[in-house]
C-alpha positions as CSV (number, residue, x, y, z in Angstrom):
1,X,125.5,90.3,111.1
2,X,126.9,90.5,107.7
3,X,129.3,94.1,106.8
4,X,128.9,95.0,103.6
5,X,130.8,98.3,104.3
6,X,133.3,99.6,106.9
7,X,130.5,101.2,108.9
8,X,127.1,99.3,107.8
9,X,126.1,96.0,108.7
10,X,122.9,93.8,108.1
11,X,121.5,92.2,111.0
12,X,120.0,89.1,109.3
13,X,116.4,87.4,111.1
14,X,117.8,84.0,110.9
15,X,114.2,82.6,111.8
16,X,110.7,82.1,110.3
17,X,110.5,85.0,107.0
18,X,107.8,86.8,108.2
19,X,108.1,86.8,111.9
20,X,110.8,89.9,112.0
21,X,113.0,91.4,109.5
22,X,116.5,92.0,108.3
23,X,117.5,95.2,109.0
24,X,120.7,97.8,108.8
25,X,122.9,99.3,110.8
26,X,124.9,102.4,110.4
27,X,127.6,103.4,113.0
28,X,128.0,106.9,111.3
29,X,128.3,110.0,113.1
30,X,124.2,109.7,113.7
31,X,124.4,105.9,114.6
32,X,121.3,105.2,112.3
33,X,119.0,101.5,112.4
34,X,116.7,101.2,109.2
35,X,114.1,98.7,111.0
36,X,113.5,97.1,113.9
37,X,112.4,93.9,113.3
38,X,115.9,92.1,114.5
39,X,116.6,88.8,116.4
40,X,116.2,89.2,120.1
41,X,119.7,88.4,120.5
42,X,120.9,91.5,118.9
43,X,119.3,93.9,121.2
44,X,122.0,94.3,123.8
45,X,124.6,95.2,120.8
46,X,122.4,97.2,119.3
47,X,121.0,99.4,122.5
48,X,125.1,99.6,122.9
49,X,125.4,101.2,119.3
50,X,123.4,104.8,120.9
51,X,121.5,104.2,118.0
52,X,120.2,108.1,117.4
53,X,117.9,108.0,114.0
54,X,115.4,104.8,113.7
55,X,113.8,104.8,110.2
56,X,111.6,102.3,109.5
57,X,110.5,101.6,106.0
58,X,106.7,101.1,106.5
59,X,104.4,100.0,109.9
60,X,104.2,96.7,109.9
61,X,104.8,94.8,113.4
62,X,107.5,92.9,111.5
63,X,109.8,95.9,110.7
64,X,108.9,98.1,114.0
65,X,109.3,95.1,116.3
66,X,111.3,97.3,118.9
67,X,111.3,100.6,118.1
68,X,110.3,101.0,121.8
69,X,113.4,99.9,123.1
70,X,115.1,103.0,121.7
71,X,113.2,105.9,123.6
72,X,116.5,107.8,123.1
73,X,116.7,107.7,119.6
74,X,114.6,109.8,116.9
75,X,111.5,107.6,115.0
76,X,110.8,108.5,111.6
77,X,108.0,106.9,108.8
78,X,106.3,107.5,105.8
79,X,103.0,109.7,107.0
80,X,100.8,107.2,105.0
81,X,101.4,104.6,108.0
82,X,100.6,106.7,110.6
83,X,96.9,104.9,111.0
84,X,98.3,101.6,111.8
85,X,101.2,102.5,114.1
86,X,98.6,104.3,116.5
87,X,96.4,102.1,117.5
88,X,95.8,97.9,117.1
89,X,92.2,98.9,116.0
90,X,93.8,101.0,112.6
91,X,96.0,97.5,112.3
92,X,93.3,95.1,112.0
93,X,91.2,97.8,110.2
94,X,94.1,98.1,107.4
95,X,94.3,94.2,107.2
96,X,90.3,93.4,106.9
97,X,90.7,91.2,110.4
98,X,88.3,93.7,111.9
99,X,85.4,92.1,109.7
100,X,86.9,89.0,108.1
101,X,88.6,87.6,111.4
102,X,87.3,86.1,114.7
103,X,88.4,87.7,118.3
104,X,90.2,84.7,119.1
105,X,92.6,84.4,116.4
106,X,92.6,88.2,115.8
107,X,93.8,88.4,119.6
108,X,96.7,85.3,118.9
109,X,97.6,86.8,115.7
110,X,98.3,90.2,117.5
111,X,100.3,88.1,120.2
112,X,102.6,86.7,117.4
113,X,103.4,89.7,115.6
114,X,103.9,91.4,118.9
115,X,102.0,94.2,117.9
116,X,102.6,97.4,120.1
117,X,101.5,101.5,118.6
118,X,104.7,103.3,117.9
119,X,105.5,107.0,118.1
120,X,106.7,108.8,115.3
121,X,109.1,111.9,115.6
122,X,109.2,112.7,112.1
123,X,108.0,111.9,108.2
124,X,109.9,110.7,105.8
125,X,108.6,111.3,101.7
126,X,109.9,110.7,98.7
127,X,113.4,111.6,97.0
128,X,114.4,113.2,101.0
129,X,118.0,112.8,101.5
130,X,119.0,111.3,104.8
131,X,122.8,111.9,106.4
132,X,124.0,110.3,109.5
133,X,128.0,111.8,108.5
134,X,130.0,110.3,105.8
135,X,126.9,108.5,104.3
136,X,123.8,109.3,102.9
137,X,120.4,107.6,101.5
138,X,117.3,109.0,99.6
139,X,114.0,108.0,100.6
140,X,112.0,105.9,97.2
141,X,108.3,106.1,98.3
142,X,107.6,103.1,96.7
143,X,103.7,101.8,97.3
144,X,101.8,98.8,96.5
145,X,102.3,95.9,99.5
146,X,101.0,98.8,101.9
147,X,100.4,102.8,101.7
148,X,103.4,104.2,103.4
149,X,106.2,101.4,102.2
150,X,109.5,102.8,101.4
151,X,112.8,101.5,100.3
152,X,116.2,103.3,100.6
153,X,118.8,104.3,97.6
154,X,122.5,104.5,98.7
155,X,123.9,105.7,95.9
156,X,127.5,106.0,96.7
157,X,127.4,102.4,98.0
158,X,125.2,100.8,95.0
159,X,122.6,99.5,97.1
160,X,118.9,99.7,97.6
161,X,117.1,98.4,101.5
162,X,114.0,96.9,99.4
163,X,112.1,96.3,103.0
164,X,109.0,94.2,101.5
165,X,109.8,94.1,97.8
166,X,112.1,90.9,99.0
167,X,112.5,88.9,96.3
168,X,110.5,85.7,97.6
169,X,109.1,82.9,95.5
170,X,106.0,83.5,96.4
171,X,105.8,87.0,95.7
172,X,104.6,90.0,96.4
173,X,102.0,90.2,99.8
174,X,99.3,93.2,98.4
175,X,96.4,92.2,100.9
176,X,95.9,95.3,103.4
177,X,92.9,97.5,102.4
178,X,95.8,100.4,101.6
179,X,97.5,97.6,99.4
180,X,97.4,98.3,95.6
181,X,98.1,95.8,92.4
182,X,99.5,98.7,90.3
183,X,101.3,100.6,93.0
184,X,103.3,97.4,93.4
185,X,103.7,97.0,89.7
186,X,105.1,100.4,89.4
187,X,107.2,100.2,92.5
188,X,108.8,97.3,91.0
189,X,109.2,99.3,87.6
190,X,111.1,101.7,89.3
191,X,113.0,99.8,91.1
192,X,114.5,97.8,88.3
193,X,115.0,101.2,86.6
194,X,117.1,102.1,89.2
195,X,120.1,99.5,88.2
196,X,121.8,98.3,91.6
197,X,124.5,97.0,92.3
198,X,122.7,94.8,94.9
199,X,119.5,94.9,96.9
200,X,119.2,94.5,100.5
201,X,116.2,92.6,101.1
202,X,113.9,93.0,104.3
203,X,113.4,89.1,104.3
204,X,115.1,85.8,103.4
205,X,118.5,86.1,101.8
206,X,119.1,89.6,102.8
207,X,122.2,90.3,100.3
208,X,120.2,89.6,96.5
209,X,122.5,90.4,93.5
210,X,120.3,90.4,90.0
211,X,122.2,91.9,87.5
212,X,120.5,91.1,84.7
213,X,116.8,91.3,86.2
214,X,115.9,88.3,85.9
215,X,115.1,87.7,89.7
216,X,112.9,91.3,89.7
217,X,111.2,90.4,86.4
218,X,110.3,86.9,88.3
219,X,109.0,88.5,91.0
220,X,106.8,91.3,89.1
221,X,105.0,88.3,86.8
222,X,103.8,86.7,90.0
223,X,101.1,89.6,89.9
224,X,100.5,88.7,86.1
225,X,100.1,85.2,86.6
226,X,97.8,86.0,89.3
227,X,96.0,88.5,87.3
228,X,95.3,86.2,84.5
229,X,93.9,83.5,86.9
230,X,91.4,86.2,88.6
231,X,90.4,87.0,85.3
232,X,89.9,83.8,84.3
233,X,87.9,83.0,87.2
234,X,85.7,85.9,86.5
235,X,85.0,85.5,83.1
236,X,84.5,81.2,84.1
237,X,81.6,82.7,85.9
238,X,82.4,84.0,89.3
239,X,80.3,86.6,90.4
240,X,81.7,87.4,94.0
241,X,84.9,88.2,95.7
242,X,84.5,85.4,97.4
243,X,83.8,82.9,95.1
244,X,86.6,83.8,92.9
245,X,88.8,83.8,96.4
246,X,87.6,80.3,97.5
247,X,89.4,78.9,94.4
248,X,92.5,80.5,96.1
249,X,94.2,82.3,92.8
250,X,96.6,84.0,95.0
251,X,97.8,81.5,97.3
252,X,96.9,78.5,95.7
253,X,96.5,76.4,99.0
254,X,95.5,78.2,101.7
255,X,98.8,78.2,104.7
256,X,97.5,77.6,108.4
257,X,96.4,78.9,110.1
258,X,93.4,79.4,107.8
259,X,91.7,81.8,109.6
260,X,94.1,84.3,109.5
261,X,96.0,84.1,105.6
262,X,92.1,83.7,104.2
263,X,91.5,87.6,104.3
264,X,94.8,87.9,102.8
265,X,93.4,85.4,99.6
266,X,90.4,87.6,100.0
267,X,91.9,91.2,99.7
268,X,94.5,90.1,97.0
269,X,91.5,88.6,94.7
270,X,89.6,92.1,95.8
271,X,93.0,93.8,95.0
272,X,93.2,92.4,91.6
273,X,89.1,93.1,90.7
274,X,89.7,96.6,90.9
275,X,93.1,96.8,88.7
276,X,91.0,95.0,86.2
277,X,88.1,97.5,86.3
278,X,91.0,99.7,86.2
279,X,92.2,98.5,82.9
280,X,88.4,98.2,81.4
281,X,88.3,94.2,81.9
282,X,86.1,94.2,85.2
283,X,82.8,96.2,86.4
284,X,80.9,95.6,89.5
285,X,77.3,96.0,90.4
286,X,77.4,96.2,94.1
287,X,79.1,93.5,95.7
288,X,78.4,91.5,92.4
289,X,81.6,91.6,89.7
290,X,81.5,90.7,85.9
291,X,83.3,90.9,82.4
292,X,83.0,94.3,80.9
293,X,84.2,92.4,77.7
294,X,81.6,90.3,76.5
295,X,82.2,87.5,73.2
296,X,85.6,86.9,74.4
297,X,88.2,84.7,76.4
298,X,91.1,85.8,78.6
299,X,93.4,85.1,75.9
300,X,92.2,88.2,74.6
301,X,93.0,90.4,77.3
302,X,96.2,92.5,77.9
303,X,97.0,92.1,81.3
């Protein structure tokens, strides 16, 4: 655990990035966790804290890892995830496994993400104020890697929880069918706009300091580059999603297993059609996509 104030600590996932999360712990009046995605090993501690209010930033299996194991405490989520905590159909529905996937791995891939449906007591929305006692943090609704994904402003303090907007190399993850390019894009805008001291990320290195921008700015032209090689791929002639996909703009080298991080190439590509049809580069004819710019190269395009 790392304190970063008298009464908040961040419980680090020392392990693989994407298996759990780093969360944060208030021992306030309201003992508060922002996400459950912790190591194992902190459980005992943490079921010792009474935790009382369990916010969790969006649904994802990573981040709501064991909400169960604090039927005491009140749950609360952005209403936008509701679907995929409910049920494991609504999860594989929101991530494309239902069509995309086989039964096998969609029943392993369940297994390691220790998928379970969560109650929720109560919605969080944007620019709410939550107080546990001496502190208190607003709510940022802030879209784009998944519908209901929020991060959390301490203003007092000079730090934002960023949950999923974590800063990695590889950048932002936007392939769930409630996913958006230019909800990420502006999530990222207003983040950067907000001027933090420091971020508290929900994965890797959980302290990030980045006072000039420069690691945000990094992280937002990942979606650029990866715009400009869609595009290129569809003006170069690809006609399908999955043509363009199978040249793996996104991830560049498919991870393993394959059959599970393919629909993820797939949705991303898909993700990225439609924010060029949105800026007037891209129009579709079924399931069949092409330029809406004829006589000219990518080089000519603002994206």
């Amino acid at each position: 655990m790392h304190q970063i104030d008298r009464h908040i600590k961040v419980i680090e996932f020392p392990g693989r990035p994407y298996a759990n999360c780093n969360c944060l712990l208030l021992e306030d009046d309201i003992p508060c966790l922002i996400d459950a995605g912790f190591d194992e090993s902190h459980l005992e501690d943490l079921q010792k804290s009474s935790v009382q209010l369990l916010v969790n930033s969006h649904g994802h299996a990573d981040h709501c890892h064991y909400n169960h194991m604090f039927p005491e405490a009140k749950v609360l989520m952005h209403p936008a995830n509701y679907e995929i905590i409910a049920s494991a159909e609504n999860y594989l529905k929101d991530l494309a496994f239902d069509t995309m996937v086989e039964q096998e791995w969609t029943s392993l891939f369940m297994q390691a993400v220790c998928y379970r449906p969560t109650r929720v007591d109560g919605e969080i929305q944007d620019g709410q104020e939550i107080s546990t006692g001496r502190y208190r943090f607003q709510v940022l609704h802030m879209p784009g890697h998944c519908a209901g994904h929020c991060c959390f402003l301490f203003p007092e303090k000079g730090f934002v929880f960023t949950s999923d907007i974590e800063f990695a190399e590889f950048g932002p993850w936007y392939g769930a069918v409630s996913s958006s390019v230019p909800d990420q894009l502006r999530s990222i805008d207003r983040l950067a706009a907000i001027g933090a001291d420091y971020y508290i990320s929900g994965h890797h290195q959980p302290v990030v300091r980045d006072h000039h921008g420069r690691k945000l700015k990094a992280y937002r032209d990942t979606i650029l580059q990866r715009q400009r090689r869609v595009a290129e791929l569809l003006y170069g002639g690809g006609n399908t999603v999955e043509e363009i996909a199978k040249e793996f703009p996104i991830y560049r080298r498919l991870p393993n297993p394959r059959q599970t991080f393919w629909p993820h190439e797939y949705m991303m590509v898909y993700k990225h059609l439609l924010y060029l049809e949105e800026q007037g580069y891209a129009g579709q004819d079924g399931a069949t996509w092409f330029p809406a710019k004829t006589g000219i190269g990518t080089t000519h395009l603002s994206l």
